[in-house]
NUPADO-450576 format. One line per 10 residues: their letters; for each residue x, y, z of N, C-alpha, C. Coordinates in Angstrom, 1 decimal. Layout:
N
A) X:Y:Z:X:Y:Z:X:Y:Z ~ ...
//
This chain:
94
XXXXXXXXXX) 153.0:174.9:115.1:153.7:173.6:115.4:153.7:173.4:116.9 ~ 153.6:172.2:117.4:153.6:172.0:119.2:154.9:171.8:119.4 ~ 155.2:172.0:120.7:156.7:172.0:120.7:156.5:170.6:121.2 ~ 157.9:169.8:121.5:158.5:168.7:121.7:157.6:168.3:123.0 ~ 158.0:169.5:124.1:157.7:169.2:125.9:156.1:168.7:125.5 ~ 155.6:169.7:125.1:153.7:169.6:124.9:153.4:167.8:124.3 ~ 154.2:167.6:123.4:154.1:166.3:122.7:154.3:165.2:123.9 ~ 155.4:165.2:124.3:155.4:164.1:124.9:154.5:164.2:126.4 ~ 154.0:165.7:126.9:153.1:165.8:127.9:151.8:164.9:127.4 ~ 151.1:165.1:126.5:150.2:164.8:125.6:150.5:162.7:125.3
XXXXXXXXXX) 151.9:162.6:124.9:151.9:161.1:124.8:151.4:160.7:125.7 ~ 151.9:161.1:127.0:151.8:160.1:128.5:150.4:160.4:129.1 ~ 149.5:161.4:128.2:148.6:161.0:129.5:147.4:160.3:130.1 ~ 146.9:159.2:130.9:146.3:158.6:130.8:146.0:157.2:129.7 ~ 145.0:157.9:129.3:144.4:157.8:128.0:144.5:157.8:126.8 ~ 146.1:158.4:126.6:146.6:158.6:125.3:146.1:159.6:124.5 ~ 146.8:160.5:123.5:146.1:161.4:122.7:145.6:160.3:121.4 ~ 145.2:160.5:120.4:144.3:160.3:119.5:145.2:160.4:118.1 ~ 146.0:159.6:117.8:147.0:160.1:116.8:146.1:159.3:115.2 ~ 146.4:160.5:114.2:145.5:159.6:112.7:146.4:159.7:112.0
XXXXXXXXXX) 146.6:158.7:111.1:147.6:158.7:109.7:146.7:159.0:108.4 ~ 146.8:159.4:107.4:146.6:159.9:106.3:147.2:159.6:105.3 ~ 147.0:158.5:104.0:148.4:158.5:103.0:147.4:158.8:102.1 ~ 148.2:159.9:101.4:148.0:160.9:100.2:148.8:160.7:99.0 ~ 148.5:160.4:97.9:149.0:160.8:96.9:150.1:161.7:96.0 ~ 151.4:162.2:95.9:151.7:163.7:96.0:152.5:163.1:94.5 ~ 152.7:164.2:94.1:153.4:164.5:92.8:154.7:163.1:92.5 ~ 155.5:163.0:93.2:156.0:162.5:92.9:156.5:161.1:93.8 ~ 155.0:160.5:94.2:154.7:158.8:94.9:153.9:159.5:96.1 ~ 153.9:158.3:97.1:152.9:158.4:98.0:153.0:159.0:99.6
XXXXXXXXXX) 152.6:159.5:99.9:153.0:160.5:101.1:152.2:159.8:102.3 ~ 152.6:160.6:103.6:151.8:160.4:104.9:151.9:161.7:105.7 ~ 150.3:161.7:106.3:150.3:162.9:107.4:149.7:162.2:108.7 ~ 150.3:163.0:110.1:150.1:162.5:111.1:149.7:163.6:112.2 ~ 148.0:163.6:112.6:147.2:164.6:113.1:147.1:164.0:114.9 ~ 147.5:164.9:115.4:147.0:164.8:117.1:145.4:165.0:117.7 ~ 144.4:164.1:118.0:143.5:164.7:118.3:142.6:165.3:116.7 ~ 142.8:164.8:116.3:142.2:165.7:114.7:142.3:167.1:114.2 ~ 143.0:167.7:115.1:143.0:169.0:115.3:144.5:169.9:115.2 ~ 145.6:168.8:115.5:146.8:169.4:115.4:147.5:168.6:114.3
XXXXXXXXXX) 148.4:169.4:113.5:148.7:168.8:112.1:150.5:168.5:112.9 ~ 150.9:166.9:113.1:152.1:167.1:113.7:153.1:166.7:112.7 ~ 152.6:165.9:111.5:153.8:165.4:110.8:153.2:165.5:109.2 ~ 153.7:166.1:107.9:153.3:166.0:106.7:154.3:165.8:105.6 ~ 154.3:164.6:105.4:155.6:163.9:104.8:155.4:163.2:103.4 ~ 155.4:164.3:102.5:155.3:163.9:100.9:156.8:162.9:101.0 ~ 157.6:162.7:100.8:158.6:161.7:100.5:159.1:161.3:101.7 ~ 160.2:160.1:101.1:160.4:158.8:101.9:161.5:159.6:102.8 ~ 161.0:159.6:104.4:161.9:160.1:105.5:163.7:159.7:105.1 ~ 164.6:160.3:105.4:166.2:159.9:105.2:166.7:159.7:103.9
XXXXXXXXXX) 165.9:159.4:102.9:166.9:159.6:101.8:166.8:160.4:101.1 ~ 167.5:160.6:99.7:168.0:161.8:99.3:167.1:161.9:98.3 ~ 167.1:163.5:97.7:166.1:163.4:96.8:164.3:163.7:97.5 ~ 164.0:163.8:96.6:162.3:164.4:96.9:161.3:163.5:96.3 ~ 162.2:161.6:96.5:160.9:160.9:95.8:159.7:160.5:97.3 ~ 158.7:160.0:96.5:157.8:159.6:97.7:157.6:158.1:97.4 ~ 156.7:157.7:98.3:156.9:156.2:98.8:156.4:155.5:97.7 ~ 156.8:154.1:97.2:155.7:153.7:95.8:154.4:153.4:95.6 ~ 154.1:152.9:96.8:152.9:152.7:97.0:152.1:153.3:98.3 ~ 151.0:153.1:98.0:150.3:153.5:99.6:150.6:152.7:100.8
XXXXXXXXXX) 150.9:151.1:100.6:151.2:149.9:101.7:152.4:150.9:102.2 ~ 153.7:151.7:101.8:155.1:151.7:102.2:154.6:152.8:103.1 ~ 154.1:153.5:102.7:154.0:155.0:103.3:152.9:154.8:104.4 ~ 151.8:153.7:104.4:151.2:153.1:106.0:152.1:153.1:106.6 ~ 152.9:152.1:106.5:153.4:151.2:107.3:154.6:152.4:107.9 ~ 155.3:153.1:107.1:156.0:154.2:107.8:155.0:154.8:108.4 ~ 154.3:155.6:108.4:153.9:156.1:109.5:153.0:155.4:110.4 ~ 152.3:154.1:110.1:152.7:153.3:111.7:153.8:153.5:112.4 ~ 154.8:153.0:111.9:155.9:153.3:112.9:156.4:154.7:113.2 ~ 155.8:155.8:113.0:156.8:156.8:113.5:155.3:157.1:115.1
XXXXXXXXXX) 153.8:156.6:113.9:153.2:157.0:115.5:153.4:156.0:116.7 ~ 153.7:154.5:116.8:154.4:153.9:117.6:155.3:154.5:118.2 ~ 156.2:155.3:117.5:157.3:156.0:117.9:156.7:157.4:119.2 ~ 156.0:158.0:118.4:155.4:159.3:119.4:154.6:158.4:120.5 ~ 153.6:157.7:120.2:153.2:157.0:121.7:154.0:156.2:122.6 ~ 155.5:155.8:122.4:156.5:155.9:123.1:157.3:156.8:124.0 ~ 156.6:157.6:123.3:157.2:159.5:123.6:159.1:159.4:122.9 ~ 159.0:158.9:121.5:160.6:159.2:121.2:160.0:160.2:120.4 ~ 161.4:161.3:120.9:161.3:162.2:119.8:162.7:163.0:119.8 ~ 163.2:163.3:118.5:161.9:163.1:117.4:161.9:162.0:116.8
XXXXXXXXXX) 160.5:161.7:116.1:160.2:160.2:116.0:161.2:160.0:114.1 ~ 162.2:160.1:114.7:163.4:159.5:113.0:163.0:158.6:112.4 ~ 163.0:158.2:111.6:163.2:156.9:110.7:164.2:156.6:110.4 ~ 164.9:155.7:110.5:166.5:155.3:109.8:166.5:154.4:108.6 ~ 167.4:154.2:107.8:167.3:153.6:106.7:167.5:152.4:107.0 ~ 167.7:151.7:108.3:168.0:150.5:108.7:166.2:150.0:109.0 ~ 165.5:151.1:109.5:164.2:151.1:109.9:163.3:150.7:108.6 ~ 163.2:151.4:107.4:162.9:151.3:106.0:163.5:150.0:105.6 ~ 164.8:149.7:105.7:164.9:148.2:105.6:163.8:147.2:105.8 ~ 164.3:147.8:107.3:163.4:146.1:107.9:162.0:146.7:107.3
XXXX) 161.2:147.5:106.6:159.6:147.3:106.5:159.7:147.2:105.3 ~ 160.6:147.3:104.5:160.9:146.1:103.0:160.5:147.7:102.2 ~ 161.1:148.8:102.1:160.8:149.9:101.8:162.5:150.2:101.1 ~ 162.7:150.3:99.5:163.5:150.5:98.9:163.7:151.9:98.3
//
């Protein structure tokens, strides 16, 4: 795992690193992974960030759009890049 400093060294530089999202299918709804550069595995998120329980998102549209926003979030350099349930709100994510 990269640590936090390396991540946001990497946010800021230039050019930007290369961030990809991924939404996968998992046991129980739809997941997302978030790779640096293709090479570093930084986020792997079978269920929906903040709430309780181990369901995953319903569809593939919920779990984009979350991880849109969490890599908006790292190319901001916040971290760690949270999701709130006010956040899930507003992207119409129940």
């Amino acid at each position: 795992m990269i640590t936090a400093a390396s991540v946001v060294f990497l946010v800021r530089e230039k050019h930007g690193p290369a961030f990809k999202t991924d939404v996968f299918a998992g046991s129980s709804g739809w997941g997302y992974r978030i790779t640096l550069n293709d090479t570093i595995r930084l986020i792997d998120q079978p269920m929906i960030p903040g709430r309780e329980g181990n369901t995953g998102f319903r569809t593939r549209e919920e779990a984009q759009k979350t991880a849109d926003l969490v890599v908006a979030k790292l190319k901001k350099g916040i971290l760690p890049p949270s999701v709130s349930r006010k956040e899930l709100d507003s992207l119409g994510i129940k």
